[in-house]
C-alpha positions as CSV (number, residue, x, y, z in Angstrom):
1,X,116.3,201.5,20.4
2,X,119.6,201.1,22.4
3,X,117.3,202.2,25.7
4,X,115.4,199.4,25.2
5,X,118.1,196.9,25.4
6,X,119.2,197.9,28.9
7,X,118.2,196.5,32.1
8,X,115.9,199.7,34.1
9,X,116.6,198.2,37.2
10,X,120.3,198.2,36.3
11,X,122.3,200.7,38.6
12,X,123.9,203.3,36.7
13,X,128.2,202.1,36.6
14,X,130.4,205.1,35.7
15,X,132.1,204.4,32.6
16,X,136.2,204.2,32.6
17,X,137.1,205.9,29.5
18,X,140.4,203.8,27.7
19,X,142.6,204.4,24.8
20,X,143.9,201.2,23.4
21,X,146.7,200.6,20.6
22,X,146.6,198.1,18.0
23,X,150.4,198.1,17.1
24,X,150.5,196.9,13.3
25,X,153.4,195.8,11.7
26,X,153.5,196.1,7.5
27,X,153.9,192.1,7.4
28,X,150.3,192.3,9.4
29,X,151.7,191.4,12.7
30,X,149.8,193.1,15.9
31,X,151.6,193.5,19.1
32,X,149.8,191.5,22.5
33,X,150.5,192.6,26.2
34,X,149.8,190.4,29.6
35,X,148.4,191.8,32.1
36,X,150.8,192.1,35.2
37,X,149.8,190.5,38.7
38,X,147.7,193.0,41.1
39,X,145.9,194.4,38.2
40,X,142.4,192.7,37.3
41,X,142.4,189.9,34.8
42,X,145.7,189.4,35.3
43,X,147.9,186.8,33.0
44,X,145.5,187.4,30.1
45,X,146.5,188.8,27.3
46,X,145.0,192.4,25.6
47,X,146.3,195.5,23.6
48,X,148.1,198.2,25.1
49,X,146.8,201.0,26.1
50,X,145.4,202.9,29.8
51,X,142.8,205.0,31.2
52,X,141.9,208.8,29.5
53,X,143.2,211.3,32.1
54,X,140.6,214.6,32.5
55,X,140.9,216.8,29.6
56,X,143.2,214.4,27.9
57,X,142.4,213.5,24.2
58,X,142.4,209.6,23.5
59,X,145.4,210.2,21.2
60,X,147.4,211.9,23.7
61,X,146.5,209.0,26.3
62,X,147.6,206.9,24.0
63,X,151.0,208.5,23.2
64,X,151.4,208.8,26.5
65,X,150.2,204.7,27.9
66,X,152.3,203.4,25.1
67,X,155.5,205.1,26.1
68,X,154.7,204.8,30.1
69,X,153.8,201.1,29.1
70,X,156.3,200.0,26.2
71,X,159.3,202.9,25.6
72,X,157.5,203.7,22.5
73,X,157.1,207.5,21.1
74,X,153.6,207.0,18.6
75,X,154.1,208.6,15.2
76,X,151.1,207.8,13.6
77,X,147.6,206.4,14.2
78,X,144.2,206.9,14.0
79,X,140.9,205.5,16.2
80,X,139.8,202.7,14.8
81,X,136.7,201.4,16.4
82,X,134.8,201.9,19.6
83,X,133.5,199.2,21.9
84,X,132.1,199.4,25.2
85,X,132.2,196.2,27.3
86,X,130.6,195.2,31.0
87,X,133.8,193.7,33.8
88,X,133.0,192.9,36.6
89,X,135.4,195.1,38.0
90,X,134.7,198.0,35.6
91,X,132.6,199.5,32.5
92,X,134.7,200.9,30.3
93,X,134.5,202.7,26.8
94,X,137.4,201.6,24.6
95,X,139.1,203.7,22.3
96,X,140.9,201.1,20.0
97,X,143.2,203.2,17.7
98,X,145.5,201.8,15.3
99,X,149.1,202.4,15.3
100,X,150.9,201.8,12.2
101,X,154.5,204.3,12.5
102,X,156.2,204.6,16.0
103,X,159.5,204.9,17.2
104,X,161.4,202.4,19.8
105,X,162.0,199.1,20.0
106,X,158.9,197.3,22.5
107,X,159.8,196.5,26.0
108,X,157.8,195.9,29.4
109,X,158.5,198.8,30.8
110,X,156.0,197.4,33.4
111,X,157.5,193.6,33.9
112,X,154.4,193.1,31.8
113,X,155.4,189.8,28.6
114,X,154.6,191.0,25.0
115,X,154.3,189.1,22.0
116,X,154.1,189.8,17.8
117,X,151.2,187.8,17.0
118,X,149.9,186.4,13.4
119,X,146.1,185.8,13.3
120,X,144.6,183.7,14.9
121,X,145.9,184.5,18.0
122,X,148.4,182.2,19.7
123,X,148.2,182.9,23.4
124,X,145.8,183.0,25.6
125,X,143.7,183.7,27.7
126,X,142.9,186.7,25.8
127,X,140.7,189.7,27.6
128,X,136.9,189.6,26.8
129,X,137.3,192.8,24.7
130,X,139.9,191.9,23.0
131,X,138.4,188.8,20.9
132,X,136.3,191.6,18.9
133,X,139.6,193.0,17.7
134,X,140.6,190.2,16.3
135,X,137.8,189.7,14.8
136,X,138.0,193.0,12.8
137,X,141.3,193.1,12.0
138,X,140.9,189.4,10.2
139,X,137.5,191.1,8.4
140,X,140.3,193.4,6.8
């Protein structure tokens, strides 16, 4: 049924295969990146994470985004949910995983801002695929 739904005349995007993390404190608070300038969307607001490297599995892209990203080392998570989403710029396949033990404090290792966030959401803009998110983790 899925076939059905997409466009034929569509051309075929390659899709850009991402591991997220969904940093969760035990109080319930999740952890929100900006985008830096010279990358697309940037100023808005999403959850950490980069693009799968060949032969890479999304938790090791993970481990490693998070502490190329944020100076974190991830001691435990698990994926969470899977969403593919349309940019302009990119189609990419989203590995949201959530991350509930690591070790480090959280710092832009990238210049990028980063904020502990209550839901709703306080900041914005917030990336397209990230509204979802927030959506399931208030469902919880």
């Amino acid at each position: 049924m899925s076939d059905q739904m997409k466009d034929p005349a569509a051309p075929a995007r390659p899709v850009t295969e991402v591991a997220v993390g969904v940093l969760v404190q035990p109080d319930g608070r999740y952890l929100l990146a900006q985008r830096p300038e010279g990358k697309p969307y940037a100023g808005y607001w999403e959850f950490p994470g980069g693009k799968l490297e060949k032969g890479e599995s999304v938790e090791a892209a993970l481990a490693r985004e998070l502490h190329e990203e944020l100076g974190i080392d991830v001691k435990s998570c698990h994926l969470w949910h899977t969403l593919e989403h349309d940019y302009p710029h990119a189609y990419v396949r989203l590995y949201f995983c959530k991350v509930t033990e690591w070790s480090g404090e959280p710092h832009g290792r990238e210049g990028q801002a980063f904020v502990w966030q209550s839901l709703p959401a306080s900041v914005e803009p917030l990336l397209p695929a990230t509204i979802p998110v927030l959506e399931w983790l208030a469902a919880e």
